[in-house]
N, C-alpha and C positions, 0 to 999 in steps of 0.2 A: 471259280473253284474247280477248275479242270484239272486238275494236278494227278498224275499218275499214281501216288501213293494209296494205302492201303488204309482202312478206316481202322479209326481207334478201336483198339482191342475193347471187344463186347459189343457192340453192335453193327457186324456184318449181318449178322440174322434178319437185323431187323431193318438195315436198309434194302432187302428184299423184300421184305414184305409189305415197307408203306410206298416201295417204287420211289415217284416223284414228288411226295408230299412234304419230303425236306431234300437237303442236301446237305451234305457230312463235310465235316470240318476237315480237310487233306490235313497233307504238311504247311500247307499257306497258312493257316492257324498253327498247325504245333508243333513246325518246324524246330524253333525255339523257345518252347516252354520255358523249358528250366534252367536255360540262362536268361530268361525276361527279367526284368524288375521295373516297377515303375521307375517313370523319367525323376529326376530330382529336382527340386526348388527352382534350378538355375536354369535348367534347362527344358522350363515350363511356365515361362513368366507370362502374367497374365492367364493362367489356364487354368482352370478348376479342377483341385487335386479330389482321387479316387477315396471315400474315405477307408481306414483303416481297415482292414481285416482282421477279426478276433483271430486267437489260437487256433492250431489246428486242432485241440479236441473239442473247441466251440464250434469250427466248422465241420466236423465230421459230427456231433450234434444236429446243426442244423440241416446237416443234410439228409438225413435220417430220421429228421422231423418233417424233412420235404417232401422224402421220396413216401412216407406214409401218408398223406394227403393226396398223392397222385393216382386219377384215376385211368389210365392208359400206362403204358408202357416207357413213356420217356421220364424214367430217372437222371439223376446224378448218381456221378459216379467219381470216387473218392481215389487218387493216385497215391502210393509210396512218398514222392516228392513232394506232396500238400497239395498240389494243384487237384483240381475236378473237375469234369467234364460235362456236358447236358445239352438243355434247348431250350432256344428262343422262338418265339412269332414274330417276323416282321408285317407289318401292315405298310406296303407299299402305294401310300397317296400321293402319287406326282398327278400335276396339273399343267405341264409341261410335255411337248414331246420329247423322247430320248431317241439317242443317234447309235446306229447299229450298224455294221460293214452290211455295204449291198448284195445283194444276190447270195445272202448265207439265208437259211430259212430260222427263224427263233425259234429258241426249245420253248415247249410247255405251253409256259404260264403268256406266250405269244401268239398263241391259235388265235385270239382273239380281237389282239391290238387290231387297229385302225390305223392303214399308213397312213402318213400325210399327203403325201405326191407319190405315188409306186411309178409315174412314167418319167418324174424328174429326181435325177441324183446327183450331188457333186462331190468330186473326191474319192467314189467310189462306196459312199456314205449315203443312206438314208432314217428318214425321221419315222419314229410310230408312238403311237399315244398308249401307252399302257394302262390296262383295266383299271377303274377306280375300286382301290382298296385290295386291290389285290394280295395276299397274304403267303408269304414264304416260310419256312421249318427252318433253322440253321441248329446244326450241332455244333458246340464252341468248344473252346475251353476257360479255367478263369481269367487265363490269361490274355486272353483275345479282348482288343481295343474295340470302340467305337469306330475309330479309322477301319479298320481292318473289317468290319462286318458291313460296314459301305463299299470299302473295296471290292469286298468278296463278292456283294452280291451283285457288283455293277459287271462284275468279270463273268458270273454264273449268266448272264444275260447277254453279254456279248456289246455291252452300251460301253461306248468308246468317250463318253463325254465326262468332261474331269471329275474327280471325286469332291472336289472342291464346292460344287455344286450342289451339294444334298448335305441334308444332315439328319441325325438322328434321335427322334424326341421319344422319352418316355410318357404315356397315358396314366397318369393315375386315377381313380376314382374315389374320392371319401366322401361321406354326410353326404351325397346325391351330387357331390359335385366333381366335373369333369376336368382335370387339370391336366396343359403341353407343360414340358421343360424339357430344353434343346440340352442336349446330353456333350459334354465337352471331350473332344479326339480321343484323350486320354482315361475316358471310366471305361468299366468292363461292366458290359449288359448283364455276364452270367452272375455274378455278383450281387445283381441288382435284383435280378430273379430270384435267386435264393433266400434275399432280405424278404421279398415280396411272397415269396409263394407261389405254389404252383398257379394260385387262380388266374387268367389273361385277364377275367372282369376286375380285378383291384387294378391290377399291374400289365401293358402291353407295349410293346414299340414300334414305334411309325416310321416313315423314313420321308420324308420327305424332301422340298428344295429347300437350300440356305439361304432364305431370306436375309438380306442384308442391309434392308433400307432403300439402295440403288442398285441399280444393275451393274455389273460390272462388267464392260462389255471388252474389257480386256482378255476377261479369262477363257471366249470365246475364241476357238479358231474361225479361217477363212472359210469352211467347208458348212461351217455348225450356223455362222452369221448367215450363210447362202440362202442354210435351209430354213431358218427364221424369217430370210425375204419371199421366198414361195410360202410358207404359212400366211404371210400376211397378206399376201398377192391373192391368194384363195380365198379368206377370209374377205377381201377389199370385193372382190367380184361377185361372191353372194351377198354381200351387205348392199350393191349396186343393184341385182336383180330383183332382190325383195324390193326397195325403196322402188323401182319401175312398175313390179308387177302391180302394188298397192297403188302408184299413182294412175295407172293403165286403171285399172277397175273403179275408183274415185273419179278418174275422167269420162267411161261409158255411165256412170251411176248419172253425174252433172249433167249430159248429151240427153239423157232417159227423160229427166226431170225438167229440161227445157222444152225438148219435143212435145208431151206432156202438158207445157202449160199454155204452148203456142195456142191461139185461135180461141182461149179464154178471156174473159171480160177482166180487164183490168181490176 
């Protein structure tokens, strides 16, 4: 979301004042609003369609039933054209490293990462493990896909690795129980917030890898396979020094206990 445009009308104020706590929807989001529409039957086979949107005086209802439940600042906000604007929480759970052009420093939410090899690169690419659970702000609009806020945020970080590879699941919680469901290209999260409510504890989003059963080792470049082979290369050499150290100290423990019993009566 580096995009030179200017933030949606009403909240320039307040992207000073929370800084880096979110990051504002450009034109990459609302470029095209109001010629969007969802895809049709045909040109979504096999995808799981968004469901329906009431009226817009149901929707400007429930937004208005939203924005009175909100206890901070971040409302929706209701456009001429039907469309409306707001915020999401991403909860960023990768268990993976992500691949990021070398020698650029990460904004933010990267003070922290963990590289994998900082003295080995290829392609001009390197790997960093992103904090568990890390949590992003995204201002949207209704129109804004699932795709497009995977995109966004892989662009806002600088990870160069396919969109392909991540997806994004809605948290529900009811009756104390915890429920994933992998959210299909085509829904709109802001939509989904709005049905749910301001609360993050009913309602939140994850983002996680696109489990698929297999790995798909196609959809990896040569530069991304490289950095998977120093991961494991790393991984294989501490897994070698542990298994040494513990057999080293099991072998002085045995040497102790025979010394030990030497020159005792059978």
């Amino acid at each position: 979301m580096t995009g030179g445009g200017s933030m949606s009308s009403g909240y320039g104020s307040l992207e000073e004042e929370l800084g880096d706590c979110f990051f504002t929807a450009k034109p990459y989001f609302f470029g095209k609003a109001q010629n969007k529409r969802p895809p049709t039957e045909n040109g979504t086979k096999d995808v799981k369609q968004n469901p329906k949107e009431p009226p817009l005086q149901e929707i400007k209802q429930r937004i208005d039933a939203f924005n009175a439940k909100v206890t901070n600042c971040l409302v929706m906000k209701l456009s001429e054209d039907g469309t409306y604007t707001g915020f999401i929480k991403v909860h960023m759970k990768l268990c993976r490293p992500v691949t990021v052009p070398a020698g650029i420093r990460p904004q933010s939410i990267y003070d922290a990462l963990k590289e994998v090899n900082p003295a080995k690169t290829t392609d001009k690419r390197t790997s960093f493990y992103l904090p568990l659970d890390a949590v992003r702000q995204l201002h949207i609009s209704s129109t804004t896909t699932v795709a497009e806020v995977i995109q966004g945020l892989l662009k806002k970080f600088m990870v160069v690795d396919n969109p392909q590879k991540f997806a994004l699941f809605k948290q529900e919680t009811k009756d104390g129980q915890v429920r994933f469901q992998k959210l299909a290209i085509t829904e709109h999260p802001l939509y989904l917030r709005l049905l749910a409510g301001p609360d993050t504890d009913v309602l939140s989003f994850v983002l996680k890898e696109n489990e698929t059963g297999e790995v798909e080792w196609d959809a990896f470049s040569i530069p991304e396979l490289q950095n998977f082979l120093l991961i494991l290369e790393r991984e294989e050499k501490d897994k070698i020094k542990q298994v040494q150290k513990k057999f080293s100290s099991f072998k002085h423990q045995l040497q102790e206990a025979l010394r030990e019993a030497e020159g005792k009566p059978g």
